[in-house]
GURO-292882 format. One record per atom (N, C-alpha, C): chain; residue number from 1; residue in one letter; x, y, z; atom name. Coordinates in steps of 0.001 Angstrom, whole numbers, plus 524288, in hexadecimal, padded with zeros to 5 digits. Layout:
["A"; NUM; "A"; [X; Y; Z]; "CA"],
...
This chain:
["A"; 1; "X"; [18B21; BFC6E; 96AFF]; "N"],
["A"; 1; "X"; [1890B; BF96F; 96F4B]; "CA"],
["A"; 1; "X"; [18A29; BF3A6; 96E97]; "C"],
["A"; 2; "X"; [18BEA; BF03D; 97490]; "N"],
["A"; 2; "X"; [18CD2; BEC9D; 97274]; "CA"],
["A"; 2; "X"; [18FB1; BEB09; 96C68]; "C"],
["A"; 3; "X"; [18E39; BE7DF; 96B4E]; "N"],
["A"; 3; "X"; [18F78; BE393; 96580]; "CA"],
["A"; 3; "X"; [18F60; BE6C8; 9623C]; "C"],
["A"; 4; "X"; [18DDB; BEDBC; 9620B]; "N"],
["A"; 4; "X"; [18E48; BEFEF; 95D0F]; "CA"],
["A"; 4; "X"; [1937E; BEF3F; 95922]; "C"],
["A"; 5; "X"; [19488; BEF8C; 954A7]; "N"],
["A"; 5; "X"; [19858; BEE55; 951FD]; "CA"],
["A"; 5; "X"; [19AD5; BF475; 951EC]; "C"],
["A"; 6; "X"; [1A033; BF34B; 9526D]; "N"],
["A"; 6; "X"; [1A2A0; BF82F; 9524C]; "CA"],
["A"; 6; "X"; [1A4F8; BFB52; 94D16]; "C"],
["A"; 7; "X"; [1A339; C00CA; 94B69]; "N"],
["A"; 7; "X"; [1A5DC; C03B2; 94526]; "CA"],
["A"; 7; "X"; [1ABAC; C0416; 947A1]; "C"],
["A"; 8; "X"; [1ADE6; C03BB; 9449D]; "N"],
["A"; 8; "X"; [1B2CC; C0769; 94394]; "CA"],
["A"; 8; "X"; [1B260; C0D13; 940E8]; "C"],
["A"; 9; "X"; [1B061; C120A; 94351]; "N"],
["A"; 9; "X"; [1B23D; C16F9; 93FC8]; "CA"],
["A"; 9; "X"; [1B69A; C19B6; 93FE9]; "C"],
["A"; 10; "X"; [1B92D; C1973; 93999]; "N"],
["A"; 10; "X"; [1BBAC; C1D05; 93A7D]; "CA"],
["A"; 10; "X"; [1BC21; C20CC; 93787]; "C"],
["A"; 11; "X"; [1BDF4; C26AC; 93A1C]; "N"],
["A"; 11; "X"; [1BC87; C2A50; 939A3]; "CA"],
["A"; 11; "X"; [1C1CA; C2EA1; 9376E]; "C"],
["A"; 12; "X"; [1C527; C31D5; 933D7]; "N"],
["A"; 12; "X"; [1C827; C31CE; 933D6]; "CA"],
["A"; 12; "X"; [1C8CA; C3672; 936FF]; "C"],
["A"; 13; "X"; [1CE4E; C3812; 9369C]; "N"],
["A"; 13; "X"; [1CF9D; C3C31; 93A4E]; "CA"],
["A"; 13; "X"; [1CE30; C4288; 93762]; "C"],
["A"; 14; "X"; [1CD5F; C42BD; 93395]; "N"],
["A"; 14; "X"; [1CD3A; C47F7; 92FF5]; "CA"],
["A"; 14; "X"; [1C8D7; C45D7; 92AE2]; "C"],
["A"; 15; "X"; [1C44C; C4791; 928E1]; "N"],
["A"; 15; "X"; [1C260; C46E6; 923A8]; "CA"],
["A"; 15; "X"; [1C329; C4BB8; 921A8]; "C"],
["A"; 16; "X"; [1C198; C4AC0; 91BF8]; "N"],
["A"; 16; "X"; [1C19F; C50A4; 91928]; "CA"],
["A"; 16; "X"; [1BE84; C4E42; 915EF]; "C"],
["A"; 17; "X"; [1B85A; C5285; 9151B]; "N"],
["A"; 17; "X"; [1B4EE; C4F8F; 914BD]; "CA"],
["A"; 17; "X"; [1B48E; C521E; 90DD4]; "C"],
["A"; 18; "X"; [1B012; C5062; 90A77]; "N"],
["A"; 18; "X"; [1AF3A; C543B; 90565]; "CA"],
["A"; 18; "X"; [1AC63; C57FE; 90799]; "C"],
["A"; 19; "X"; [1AB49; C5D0E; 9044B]; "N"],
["A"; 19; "X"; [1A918; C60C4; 90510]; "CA"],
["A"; 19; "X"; [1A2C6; C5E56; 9030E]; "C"],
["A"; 20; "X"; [1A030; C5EE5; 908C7]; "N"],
["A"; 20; "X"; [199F5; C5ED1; 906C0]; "CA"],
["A"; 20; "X"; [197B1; C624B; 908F0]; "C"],
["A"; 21; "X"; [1982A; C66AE; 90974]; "N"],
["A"; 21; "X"; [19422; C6A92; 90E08]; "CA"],
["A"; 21; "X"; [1976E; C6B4A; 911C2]; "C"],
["A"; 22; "X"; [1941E; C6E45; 91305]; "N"],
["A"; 22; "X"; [196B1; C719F; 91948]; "CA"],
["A"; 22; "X"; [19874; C6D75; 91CF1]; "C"],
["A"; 23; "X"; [19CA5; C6F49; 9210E]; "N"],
["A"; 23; "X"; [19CB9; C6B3C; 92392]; "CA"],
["A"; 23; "X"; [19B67; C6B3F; 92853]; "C"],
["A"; 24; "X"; [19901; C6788; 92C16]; "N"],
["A"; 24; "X"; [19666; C66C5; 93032]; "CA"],
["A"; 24; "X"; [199AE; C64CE; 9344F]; "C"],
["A"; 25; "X"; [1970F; C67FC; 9388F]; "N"],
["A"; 25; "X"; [19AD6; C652B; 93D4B]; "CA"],
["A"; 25; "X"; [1966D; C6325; 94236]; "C"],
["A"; 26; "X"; [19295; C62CA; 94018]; "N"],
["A"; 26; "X"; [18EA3; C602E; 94294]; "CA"],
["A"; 26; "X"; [18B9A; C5AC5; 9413D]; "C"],
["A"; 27; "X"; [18E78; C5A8F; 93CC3]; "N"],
["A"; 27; "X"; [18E91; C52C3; 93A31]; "CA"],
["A"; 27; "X"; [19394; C511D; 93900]; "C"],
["A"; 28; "X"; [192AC; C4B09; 93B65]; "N"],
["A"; 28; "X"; [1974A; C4657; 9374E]; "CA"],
["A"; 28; "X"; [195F2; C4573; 930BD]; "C"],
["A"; 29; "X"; [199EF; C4703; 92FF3]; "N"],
["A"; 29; "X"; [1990A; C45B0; 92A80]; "CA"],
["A"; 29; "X"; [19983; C40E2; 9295B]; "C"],
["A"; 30; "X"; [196CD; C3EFE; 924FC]; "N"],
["A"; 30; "X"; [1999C; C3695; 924A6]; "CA"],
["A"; 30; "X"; [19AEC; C3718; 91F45]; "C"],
["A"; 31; "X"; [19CBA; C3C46; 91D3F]; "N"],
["A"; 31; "X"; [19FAF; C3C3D; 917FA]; "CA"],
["A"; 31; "X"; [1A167; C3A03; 9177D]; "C"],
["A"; 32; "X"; [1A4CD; C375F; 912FD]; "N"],
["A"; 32; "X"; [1AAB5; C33E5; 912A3]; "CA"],
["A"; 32; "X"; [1ADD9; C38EE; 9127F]; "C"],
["A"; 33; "X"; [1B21C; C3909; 91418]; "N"],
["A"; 33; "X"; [1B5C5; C3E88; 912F3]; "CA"],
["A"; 33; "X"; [1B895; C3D17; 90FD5]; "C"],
["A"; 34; "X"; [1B88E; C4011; 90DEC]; "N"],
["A"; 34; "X"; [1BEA1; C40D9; 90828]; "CA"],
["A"; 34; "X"; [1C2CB; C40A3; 908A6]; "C"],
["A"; 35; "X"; [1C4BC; C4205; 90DE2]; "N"],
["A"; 35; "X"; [1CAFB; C4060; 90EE5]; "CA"],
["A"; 35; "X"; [1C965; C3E13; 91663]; "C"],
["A"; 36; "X"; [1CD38; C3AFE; 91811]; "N"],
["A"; 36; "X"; [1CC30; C3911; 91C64]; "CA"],
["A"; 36; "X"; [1D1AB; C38C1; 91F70]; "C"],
["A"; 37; "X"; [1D32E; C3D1B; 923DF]; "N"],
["A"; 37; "X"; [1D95F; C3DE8; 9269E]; "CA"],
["A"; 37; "X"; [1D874; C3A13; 9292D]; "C"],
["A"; 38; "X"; [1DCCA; C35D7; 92B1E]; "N"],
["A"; 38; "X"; [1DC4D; C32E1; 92FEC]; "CA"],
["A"; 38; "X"; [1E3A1; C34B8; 9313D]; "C"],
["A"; 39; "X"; [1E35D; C3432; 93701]; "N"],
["A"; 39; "X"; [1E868; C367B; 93953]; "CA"],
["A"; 39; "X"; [1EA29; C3340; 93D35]; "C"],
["A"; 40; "X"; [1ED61; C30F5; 93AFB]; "N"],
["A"; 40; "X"; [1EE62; C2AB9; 93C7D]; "CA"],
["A"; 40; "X"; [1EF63; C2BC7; 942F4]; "C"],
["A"; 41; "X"; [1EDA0; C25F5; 94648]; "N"],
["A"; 41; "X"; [1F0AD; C254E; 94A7C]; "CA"],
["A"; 41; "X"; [1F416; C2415; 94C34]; "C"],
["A"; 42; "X"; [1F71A; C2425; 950D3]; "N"],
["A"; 42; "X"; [1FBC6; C2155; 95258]; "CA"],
["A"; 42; "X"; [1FBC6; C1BD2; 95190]; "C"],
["A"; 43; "X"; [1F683; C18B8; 95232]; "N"],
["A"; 43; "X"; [1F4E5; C143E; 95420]; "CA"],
["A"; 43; "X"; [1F318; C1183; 94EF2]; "C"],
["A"; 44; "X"; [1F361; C1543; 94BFB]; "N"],
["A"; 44; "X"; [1EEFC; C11BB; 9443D]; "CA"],
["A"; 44; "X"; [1F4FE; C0FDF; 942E0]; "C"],
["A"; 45; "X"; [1F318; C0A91; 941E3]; "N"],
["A"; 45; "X"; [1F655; C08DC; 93BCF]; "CA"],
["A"; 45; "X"; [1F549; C0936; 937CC]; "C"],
["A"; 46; "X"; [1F945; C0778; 93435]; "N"],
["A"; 46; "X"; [1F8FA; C082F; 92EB4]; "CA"],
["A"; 46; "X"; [1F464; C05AD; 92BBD]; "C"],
["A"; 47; "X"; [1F3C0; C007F; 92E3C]; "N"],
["A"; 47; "X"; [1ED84; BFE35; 92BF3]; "CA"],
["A"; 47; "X"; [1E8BA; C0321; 92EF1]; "C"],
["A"; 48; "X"; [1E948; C04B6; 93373]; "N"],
["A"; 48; "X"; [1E422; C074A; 933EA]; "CA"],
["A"; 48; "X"; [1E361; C0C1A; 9305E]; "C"],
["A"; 49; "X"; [1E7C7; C0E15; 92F88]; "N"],
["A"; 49; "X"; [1E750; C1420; 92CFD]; "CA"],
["A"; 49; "X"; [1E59B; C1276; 927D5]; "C"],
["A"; 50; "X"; [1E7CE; C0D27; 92488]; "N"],
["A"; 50; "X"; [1E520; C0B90; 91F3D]; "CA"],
["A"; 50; "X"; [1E04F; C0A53; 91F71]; "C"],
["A"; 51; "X"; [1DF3B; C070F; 922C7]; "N"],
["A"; 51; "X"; [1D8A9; C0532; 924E8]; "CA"],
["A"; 51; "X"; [1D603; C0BA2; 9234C]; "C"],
["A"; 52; "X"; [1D72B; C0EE5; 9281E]; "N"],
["A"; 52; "X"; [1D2F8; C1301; 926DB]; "CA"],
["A"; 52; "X"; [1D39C; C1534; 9215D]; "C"],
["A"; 53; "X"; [1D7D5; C176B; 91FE7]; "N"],
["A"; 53; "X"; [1D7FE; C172E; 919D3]; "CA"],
["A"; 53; "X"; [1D554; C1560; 91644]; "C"],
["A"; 54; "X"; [1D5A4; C0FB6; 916AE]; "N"],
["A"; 54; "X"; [1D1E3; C0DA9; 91343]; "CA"],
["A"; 54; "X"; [1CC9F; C0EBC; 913C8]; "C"],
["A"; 55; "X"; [1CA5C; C0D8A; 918BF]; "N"],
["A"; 55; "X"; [1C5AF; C0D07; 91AE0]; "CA"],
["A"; 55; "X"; [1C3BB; C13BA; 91785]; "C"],
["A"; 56; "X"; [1C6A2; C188A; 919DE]; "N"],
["A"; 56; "X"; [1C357; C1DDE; 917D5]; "CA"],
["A"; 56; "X"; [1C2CB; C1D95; 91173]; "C"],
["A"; 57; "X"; [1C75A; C1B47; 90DD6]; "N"],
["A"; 57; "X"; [1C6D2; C1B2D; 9090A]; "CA"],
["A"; 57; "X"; [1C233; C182A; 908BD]; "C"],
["A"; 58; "X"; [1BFEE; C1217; 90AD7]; "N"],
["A"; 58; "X"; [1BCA2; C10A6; 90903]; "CA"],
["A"; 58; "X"; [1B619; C1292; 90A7D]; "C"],
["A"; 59; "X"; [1B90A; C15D1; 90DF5]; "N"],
["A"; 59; "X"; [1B1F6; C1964; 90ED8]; "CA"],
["A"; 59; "X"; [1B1A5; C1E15; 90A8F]; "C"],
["A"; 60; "X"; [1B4E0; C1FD8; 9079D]; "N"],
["A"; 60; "X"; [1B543; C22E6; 90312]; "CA"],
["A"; 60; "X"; [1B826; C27E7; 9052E]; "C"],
["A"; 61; "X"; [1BAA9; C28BC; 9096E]; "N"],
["A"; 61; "X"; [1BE9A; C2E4C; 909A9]; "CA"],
["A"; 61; "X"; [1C3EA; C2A1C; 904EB]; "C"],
["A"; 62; "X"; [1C387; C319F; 9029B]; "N"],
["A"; 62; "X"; [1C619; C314D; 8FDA9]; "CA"],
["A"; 62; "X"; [1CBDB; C337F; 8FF35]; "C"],
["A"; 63; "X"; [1CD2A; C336A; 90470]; "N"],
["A"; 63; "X"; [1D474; C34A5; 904F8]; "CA"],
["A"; 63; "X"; [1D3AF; C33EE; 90A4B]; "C"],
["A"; 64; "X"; [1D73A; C2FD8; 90D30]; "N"],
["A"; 64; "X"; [1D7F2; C300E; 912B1]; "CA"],
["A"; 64; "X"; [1DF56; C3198; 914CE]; "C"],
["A"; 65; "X"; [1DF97; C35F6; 91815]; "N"],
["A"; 65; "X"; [1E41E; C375F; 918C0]; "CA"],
["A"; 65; "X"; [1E539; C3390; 91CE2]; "C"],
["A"; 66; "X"; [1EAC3; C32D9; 91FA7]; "N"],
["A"; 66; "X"; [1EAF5; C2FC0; 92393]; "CA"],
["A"; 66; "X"; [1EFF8; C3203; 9250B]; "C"],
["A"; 67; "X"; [1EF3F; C36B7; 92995]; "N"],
["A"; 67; "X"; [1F410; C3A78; 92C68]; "CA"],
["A"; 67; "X"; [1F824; C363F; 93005]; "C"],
["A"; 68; "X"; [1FCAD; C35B6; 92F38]; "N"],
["A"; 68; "X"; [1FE0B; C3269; 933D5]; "CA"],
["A"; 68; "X"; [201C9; C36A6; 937B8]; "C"],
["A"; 69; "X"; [1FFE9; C37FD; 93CC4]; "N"],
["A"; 69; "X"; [204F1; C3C07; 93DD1]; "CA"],
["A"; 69; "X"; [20931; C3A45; 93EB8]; "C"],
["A"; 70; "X"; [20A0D; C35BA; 940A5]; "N"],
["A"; 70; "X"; [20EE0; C321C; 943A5]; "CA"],
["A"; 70; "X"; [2122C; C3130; 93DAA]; "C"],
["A"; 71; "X"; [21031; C30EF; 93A98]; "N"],
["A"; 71; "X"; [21571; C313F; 93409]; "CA"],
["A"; 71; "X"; [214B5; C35F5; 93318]; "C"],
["A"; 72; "X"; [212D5; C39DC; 934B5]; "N"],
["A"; 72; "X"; [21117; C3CDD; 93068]; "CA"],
["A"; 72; "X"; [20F71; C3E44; 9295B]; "C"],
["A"; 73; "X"; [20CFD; C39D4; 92B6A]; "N"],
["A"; 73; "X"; [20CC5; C3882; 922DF]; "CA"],
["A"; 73; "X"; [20500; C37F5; 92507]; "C"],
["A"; 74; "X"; [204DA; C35A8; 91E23]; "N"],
["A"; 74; "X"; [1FF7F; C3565; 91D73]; "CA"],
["A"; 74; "X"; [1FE1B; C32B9; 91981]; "C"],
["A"; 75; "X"; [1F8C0; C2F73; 919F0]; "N"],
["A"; 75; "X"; [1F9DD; C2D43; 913DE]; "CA"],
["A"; 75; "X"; [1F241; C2DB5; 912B9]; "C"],
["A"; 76; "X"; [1F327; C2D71; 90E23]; "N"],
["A"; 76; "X"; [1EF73; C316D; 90AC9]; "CA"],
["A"; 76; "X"; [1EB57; C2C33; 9074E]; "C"],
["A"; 77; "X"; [1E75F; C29F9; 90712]; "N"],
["A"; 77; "X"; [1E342; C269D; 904FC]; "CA"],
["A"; 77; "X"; [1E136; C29C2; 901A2]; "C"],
["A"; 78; "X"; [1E09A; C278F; 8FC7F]; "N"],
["A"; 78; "X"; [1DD05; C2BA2; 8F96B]; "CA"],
["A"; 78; "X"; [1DB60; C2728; 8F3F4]; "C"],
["A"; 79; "X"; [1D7AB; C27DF; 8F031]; "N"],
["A"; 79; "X"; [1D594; C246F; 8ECD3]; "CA"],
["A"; 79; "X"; [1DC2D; C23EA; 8E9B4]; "C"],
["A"; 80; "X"; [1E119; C25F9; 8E927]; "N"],
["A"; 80; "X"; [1E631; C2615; 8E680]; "CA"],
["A"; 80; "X"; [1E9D5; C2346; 8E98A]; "C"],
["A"; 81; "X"; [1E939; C215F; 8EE71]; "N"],
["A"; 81; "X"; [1EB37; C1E00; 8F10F]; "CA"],
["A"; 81; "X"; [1ED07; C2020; 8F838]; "C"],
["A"; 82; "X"; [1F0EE; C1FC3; 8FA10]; "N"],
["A"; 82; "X"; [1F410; C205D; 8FDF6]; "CA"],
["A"; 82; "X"; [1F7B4; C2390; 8FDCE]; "C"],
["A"; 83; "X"; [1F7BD; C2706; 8FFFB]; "N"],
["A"; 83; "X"; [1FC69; C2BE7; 8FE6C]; "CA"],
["A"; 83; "X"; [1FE77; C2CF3; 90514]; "C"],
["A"; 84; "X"; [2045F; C2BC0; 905F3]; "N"],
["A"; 84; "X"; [207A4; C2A87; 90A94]; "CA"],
["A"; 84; "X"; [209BC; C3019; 9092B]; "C"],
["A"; 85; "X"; [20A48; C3553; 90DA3]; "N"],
["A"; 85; "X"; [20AB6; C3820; 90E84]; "CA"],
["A"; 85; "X"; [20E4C; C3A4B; 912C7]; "C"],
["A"; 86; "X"; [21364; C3BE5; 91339]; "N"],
["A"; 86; "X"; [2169B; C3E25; 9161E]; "CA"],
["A"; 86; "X"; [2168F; C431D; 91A15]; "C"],
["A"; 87; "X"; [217E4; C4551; 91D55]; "N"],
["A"; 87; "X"; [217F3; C4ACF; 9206C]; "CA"],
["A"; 87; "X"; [21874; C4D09; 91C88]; "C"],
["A"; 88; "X"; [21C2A; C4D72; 91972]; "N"],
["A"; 88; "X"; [21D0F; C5216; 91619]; "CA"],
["A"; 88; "X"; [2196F; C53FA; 910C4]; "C"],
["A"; 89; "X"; [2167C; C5033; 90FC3]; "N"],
["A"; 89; "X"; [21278; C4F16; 90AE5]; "CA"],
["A"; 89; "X"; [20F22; C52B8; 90C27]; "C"],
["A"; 90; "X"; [20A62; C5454; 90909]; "N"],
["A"; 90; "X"; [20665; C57BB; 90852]; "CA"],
["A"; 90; "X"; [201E7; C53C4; 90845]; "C"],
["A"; 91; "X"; [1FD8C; C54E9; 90C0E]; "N"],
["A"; 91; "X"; [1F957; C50CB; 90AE4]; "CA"],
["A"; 91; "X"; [1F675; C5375; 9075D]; "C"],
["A"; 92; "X"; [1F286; C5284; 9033D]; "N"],
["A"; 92; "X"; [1F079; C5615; 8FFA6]; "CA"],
["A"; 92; "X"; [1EB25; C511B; 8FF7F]; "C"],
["A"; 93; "X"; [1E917; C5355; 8FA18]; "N"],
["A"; 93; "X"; [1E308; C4F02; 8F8A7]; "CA"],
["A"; 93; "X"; [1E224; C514A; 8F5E0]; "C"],
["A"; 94; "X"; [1E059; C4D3F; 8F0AE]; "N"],
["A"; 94; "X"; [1DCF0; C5193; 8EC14]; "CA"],
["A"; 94; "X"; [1D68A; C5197; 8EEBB]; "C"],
["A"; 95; "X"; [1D74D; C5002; 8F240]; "N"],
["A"; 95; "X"; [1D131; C516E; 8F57C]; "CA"],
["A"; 95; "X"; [1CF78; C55B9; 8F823]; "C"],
["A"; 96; "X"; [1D4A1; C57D6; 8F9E9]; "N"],
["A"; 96; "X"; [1D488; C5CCA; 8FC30]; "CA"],
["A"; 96; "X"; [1DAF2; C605F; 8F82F]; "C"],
["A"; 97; "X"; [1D628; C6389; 8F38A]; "N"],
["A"; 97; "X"; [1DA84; C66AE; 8F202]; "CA"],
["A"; 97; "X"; [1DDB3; C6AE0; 8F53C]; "C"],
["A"; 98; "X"; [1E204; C6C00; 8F3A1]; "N"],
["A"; 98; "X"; [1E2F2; C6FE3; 8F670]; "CA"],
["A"; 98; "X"; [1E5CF; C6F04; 8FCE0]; "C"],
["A"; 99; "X"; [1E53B; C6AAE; 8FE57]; "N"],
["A"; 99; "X"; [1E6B7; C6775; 90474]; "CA"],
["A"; 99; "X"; [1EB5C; C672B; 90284]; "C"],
["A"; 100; "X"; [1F011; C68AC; 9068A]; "N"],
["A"; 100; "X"; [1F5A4; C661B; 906B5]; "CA"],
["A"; 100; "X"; [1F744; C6707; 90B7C]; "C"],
["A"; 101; "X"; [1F834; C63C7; 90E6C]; "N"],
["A"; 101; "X"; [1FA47; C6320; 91384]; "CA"],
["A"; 101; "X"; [1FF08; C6088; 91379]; "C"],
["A"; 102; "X"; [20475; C60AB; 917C9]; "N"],
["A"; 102; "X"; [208AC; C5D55; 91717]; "CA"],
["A"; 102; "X"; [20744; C5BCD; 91BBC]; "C"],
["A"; 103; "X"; [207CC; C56F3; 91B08]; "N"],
["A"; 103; "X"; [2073B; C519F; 92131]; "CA"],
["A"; 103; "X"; [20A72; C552C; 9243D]; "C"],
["A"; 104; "X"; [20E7E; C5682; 92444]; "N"],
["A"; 104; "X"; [21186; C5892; 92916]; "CA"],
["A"; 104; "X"; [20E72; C5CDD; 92DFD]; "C"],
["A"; 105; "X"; [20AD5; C5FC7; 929DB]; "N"],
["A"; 105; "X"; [20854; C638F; 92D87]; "CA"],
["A"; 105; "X"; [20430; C5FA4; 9307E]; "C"],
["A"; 106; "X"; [20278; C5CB0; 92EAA]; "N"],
["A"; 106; "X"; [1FBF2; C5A57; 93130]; "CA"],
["A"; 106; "X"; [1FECC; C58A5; 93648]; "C"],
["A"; 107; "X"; [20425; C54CF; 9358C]; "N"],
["A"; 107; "X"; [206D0; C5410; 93A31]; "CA"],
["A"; 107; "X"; [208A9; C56D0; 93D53]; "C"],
["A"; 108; "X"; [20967; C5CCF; 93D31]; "N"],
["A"; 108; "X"; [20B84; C5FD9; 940FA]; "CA"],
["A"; 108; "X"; [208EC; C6016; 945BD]; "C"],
């Protein structure tokens, strides 16, 4: 209303949350999630996609993916640094054992 001051939320496109209990589809959770997908736009630059990057690392998600379809690549945030990722590469995580995906399919 009026003069209220305005938030910025943002929200990513995919979480993957830890296992705490059953899961509910009748609450928001305000977990931090453990990994955080964002799936870039036509319209984000390279400072916005780092902005949010940073921003989820400093709320404590411990890996933020960042899908771009227009390169088809991806690049990977994690406490080990920045990991730049190709179509043909396997996305994996020691967060999620057992996960191997190749960028090429997510883009099909």
């Amino acid at each position: 209303p009026g003069n209220a001051p305005q938030k910025t939320i943002l929200a990513p496109d995919i979480v993957i949350l830890r296992a705490s209990g059953p899961a509910s589809f009748t609450h928001v959770t305000h977990d931090v999630p453990m990994i955080a997908v964002e799936v870039v736009s036509p319209n984000q630059t390279l400072d916005e996609i780092r902005l949010k990057a940073a921003f989820y690392q400093s709320a404590g998600v411990d890996e933020i993916w960042m899908l771009d379809p227009n390169t088809r690549s991806a690049e990977m945030w994690n406490a080990q640094g920045q990991t730049q990722l190709t179509a043909t590469q396997p996305l994996t995580s020691a967060l999620l054992p057992g996960f191997s995906v190749i960028l090429e399919t997510l883009f099909a």
